[in-house]
C-alpha positions as CSV (number, residue, x, y, z in Angstrom):
1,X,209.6,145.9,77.8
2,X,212.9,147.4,77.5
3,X,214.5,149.3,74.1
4,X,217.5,147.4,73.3
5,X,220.7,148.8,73.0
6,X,221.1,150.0,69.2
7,X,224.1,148.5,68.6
8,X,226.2,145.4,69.8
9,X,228.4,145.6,73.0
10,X,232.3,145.7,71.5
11,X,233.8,144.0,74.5
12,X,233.7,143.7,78.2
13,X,234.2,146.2,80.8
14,X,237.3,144.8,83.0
15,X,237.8,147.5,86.0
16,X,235.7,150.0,87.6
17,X,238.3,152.6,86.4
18,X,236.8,151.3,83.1
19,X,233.0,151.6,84.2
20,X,233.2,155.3,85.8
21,X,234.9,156.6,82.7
22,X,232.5,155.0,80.6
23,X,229.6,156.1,82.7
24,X,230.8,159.6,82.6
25,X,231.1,159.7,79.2
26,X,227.3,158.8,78.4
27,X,226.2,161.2,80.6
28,X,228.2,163.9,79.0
29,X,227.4,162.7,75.5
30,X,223.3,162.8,76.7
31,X,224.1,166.5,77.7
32,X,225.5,167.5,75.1
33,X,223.0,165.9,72.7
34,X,220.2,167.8,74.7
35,X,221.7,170.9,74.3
36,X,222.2,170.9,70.5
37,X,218.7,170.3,70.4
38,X,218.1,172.9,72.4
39,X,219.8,175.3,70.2
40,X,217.7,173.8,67.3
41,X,214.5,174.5,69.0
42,X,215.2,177.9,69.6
43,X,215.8,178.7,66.3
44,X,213.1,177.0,64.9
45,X,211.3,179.3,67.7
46,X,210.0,176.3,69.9
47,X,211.1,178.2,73.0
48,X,209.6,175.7,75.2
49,X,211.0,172.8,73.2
50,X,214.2,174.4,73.6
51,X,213.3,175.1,77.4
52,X,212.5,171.3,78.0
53,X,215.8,170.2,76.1
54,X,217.7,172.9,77.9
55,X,216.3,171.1,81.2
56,X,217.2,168.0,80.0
57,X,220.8,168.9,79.6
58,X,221.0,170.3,83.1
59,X,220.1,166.9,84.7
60,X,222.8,165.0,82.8
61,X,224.8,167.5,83.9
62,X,224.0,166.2,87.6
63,X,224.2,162.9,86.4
64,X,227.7,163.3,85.5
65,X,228.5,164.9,88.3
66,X,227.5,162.1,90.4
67,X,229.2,159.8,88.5
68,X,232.9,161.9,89.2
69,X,231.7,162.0,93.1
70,X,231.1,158.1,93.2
71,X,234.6,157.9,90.9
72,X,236.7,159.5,93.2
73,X,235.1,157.7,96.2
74,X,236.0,154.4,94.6
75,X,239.2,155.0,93.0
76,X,240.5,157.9,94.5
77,X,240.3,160.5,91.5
78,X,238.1,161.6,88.8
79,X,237.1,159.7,85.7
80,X,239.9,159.2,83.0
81,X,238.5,159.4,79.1
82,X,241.4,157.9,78.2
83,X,240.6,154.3,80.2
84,X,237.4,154.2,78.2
85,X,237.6,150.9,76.4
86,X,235.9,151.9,73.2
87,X,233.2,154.5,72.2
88,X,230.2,154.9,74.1
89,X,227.5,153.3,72.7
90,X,224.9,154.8,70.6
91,X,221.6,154.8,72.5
92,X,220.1,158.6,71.4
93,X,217.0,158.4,68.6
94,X,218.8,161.2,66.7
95,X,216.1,161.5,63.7
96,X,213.2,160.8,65.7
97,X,214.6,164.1,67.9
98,X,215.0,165.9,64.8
99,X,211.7,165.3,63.8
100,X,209.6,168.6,62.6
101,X,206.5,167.1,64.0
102,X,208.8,166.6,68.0
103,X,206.4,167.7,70.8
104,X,206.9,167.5,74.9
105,X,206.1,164.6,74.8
106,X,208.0,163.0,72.8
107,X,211.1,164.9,73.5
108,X,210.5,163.2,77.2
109,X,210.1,160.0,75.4
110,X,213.4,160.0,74.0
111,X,214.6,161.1,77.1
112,X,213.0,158.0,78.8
113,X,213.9,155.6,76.5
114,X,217.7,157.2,76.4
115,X,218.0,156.3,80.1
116,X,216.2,152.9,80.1
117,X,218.9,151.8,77.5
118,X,222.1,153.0,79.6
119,X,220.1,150.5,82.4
120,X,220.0,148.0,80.1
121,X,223.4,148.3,79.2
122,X,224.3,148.3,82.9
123,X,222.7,145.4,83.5
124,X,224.7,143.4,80.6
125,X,228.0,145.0,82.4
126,X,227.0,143.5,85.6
127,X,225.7,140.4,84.0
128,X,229.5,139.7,82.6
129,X,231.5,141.5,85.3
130,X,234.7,139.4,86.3
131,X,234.5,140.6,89.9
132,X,231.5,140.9,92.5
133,X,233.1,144.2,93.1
134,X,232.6,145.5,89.4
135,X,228.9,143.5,89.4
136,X,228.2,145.6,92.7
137,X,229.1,149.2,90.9
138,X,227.3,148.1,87.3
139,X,224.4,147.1,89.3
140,X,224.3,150.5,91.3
141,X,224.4,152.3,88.0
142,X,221.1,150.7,87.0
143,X,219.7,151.4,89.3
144,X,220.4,155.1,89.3
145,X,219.1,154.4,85.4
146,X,215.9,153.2,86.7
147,X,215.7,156.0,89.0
148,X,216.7,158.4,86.4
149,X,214.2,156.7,83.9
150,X,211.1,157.2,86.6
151,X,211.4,160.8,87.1
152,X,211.5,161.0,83.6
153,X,208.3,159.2,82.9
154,X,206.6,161.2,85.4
155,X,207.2,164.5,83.5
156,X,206.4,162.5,80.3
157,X,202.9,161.5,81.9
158,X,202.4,165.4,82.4
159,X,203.3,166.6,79.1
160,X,200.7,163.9,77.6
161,X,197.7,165.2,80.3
162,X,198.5,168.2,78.6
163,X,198.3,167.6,75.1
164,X,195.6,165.0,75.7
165,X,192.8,167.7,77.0
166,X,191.0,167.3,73.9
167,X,191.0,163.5,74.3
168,X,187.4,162.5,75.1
169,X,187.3,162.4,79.3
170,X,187.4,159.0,81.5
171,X,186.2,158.6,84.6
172,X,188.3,156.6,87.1
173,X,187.2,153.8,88.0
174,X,186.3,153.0,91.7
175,X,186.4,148.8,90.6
176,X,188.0,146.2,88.4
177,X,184.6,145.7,86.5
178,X,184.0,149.6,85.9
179,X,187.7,149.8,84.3
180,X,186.4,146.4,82.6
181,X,184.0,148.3,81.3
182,X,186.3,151.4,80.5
183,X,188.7,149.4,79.0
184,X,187.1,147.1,76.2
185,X,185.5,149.8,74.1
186,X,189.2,151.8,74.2
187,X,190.5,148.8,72.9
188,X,188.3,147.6,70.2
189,X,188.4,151.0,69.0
190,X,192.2,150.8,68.8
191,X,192.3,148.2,67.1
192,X,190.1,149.0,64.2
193,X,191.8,152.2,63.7
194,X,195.4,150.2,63.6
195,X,193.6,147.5,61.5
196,X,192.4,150.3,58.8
197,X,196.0,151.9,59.0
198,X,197.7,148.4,58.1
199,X,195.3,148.3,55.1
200,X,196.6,151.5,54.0
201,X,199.8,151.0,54.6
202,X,200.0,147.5,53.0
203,X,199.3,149.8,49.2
204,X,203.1,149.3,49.8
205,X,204.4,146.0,48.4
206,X,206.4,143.9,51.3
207,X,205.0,147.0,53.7
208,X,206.4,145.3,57.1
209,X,204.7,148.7,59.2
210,X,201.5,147.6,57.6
211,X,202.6,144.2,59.2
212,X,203.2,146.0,62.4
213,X,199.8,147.8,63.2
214,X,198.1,144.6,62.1
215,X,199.7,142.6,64.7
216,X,199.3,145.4,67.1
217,X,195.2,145.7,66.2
218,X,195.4,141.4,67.0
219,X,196.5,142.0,70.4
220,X,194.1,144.4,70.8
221,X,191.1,142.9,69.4
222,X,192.4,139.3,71.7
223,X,192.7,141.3,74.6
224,X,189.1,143.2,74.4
225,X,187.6,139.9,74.0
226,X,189.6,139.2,76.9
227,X,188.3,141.8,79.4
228,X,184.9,141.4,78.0
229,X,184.3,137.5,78.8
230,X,185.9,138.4,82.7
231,X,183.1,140.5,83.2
232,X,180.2,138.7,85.5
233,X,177.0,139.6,83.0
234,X,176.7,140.4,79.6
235,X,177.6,144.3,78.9
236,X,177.0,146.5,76.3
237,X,179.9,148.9,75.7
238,X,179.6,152.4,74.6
239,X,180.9,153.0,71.5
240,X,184.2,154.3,70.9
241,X,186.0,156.0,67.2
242,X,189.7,156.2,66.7
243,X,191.3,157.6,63.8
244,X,195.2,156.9,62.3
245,X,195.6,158.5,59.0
246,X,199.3,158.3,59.3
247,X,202.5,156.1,61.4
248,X,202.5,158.7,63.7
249,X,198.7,158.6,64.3
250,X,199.0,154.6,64.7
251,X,202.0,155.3,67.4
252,X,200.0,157.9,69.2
253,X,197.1,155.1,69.8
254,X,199.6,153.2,71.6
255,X,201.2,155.8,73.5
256,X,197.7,157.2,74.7
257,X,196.5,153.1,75.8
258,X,199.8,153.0,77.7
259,X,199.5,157.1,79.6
260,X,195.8,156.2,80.1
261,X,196.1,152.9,81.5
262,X,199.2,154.4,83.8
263,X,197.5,157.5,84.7
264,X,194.0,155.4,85.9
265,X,196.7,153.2,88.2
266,X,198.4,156.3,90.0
267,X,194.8,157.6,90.8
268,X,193.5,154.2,91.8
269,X,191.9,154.0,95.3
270,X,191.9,150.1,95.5
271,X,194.5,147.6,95.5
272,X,192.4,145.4,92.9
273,X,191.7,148.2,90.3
274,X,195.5,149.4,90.7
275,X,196.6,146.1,90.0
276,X,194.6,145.4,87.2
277,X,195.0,149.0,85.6
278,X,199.3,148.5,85.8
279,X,198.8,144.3,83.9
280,X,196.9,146.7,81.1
281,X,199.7,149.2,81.2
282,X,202.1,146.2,80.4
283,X,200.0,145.2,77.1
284,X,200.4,148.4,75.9
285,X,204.1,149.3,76.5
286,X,204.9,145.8,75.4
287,X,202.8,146.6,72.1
288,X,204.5,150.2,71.7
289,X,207.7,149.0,72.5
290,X,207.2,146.0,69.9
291,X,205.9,148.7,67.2
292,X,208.4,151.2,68.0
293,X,211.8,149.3,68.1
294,X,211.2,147.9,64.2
295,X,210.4,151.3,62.7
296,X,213.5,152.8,64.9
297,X,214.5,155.7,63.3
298,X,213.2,155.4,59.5
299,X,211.4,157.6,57.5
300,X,208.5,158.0,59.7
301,X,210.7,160.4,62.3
302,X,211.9,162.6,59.5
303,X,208.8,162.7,57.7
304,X,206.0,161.7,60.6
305,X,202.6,162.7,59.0
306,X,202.9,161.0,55.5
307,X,200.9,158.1,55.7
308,X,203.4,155.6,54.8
309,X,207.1,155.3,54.5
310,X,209.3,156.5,51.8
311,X,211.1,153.0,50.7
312,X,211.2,149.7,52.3
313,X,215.2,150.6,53.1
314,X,213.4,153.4,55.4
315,X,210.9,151.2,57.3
316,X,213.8,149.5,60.0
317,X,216.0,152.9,59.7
């Protein structure tokens, strides 16, 4: 599932002119985002916060250049600001990048979900484009998104192998029953700990984050039930503990189900298990995504460890 744009389209996009200028523009704004948090990092002395950020920067920076090569292939000069319909749109989690509790990965997961919006915004450009010529170029652009958004993910996967080393260690497994097996147990455990958050959280009156992790500990529970009635004999599953004393905690859950279930597929030695391993990685991102676009950029980005939000204004940011 992808983020949606965080605000509404203003109008269309009527010439390429209009497109490049526009493209150039987000990747410029992205840069320059990237390197103000950069600076940030280094003066809060995360040097290798600032590092990543700084490297982040550098790639829109190709980015852009890319787009002013394609520009002047197609209309014979570089892009014009000044044929930029309106402002580009806002797709940067600003307070969620501010956060004091921002880490690798998550830096990478803004990134990610930075470039997945500009593909999705591409896609609604081609989707309205007045000429096959403009769909052509809108469409090209998403998929230099998607490109843009895998490389991404791949340095994302690594930051979370190395923060996860304490994580308790899983064997890959060499079949669809033995990840069966893996699985059910990761995901009842999930879901308890989301269940025991939501009962926290819901001290709140109208709490719709308590609402949230409850809904996300359904899925789970409905989906373990799932995986453990496909097995061919009755199993008993090793016990598993999860803990989420605060949003952030809750969010990490998800984040790990999804990197997990991703990182088992990409080491996968059978079609079957590889398969099976990426239609569990779906649950999850659909789940994170689901959790993650309502709480947006409220309370829980500027003040991620406290157990529950600050006002229910704060909740949807």
């Amino acid at each position: 599932m992808l983020p949606p744009l965080k605000i509404a389209l203003p109008g269309k996009v009527a010439s390429a002119e209009q497109l490049v200028a526009i493209a150039h523009a987000m990747e410029r704004e992205a840069g320059r985002r990237y390197r103000e948090l950069a600076a940030r990092m280094r003066i809060q002395n995360e040097e290798s916060l600032g590092a990543l950020f700084t490297f982040l920067a550098e790639i829109e920076d190709k980015h852009a250049a890319e787009v002013e090569a394609r520009a002047t292939g197609i209309t014979g000069h570089p892009p014009d600001p000044t044929n930029m319909p309106w402002e580009v749109p806002e797709n940067f989690d600003e307070e969620e990048a501010r956060s004091a509790g921002l880490s690798p990965y998550r830096a990478l997961a803004i990134a990610v979900r930075n470039e997945e919006r500009a593909f999705v915004f591409y896609t609604y450009v081609a989707a309205s484009a007045a000429t096959p010529a403009l769909q052509r170029l809108a469409e090209q652009f998403a998929l230099d998104e998607l490109g843009h958004a895998s490389l991404l993910r791949r340095e994302r996967r690594k930051a979370w192998r190395n923060a996860s080393s304490n994580l308790p260690a899983i064997r890959q497994p060499d079949s669809v029953d033995e990840l069966m097996v893996l699985t059910v147990p990761m995901e009842r455990a999930a879901a308890a700990a989301h269940r025991a958050l939501a009962t926290r959280l819901a001290t709140l009156e109208g709490s719709a984050v308590a609402a949230l992790f409850d809904h996300a500990a359904d899925e789970e529970d409905d989906l373990g039930r799932a995986l453990a009635a496909r097995l061919p004999h009755a199993t008993a599953f090793p016990l598993q503990s999860m803990r989420a004393e605060s949003v952030r905690d809750g969010l990490k859950i998800l984040e790990d189900a999804f990197e997990r279930y991703m990182d088992i597929a990409e080491n996968a030695t059978d079609e079957a298990t590889l398969s099976e391993a990426q239609v569990l990685a779906e649950h999850a991102v659909r789940r994170l995504a689901s959790v993650h676009g309502v709480l947006g950029s409220g309370t829980w980005a500027r003040n991620p460890d406290s157990g529950v939000p600050e006002s229910k204004d704060d909740i949807v940011g």
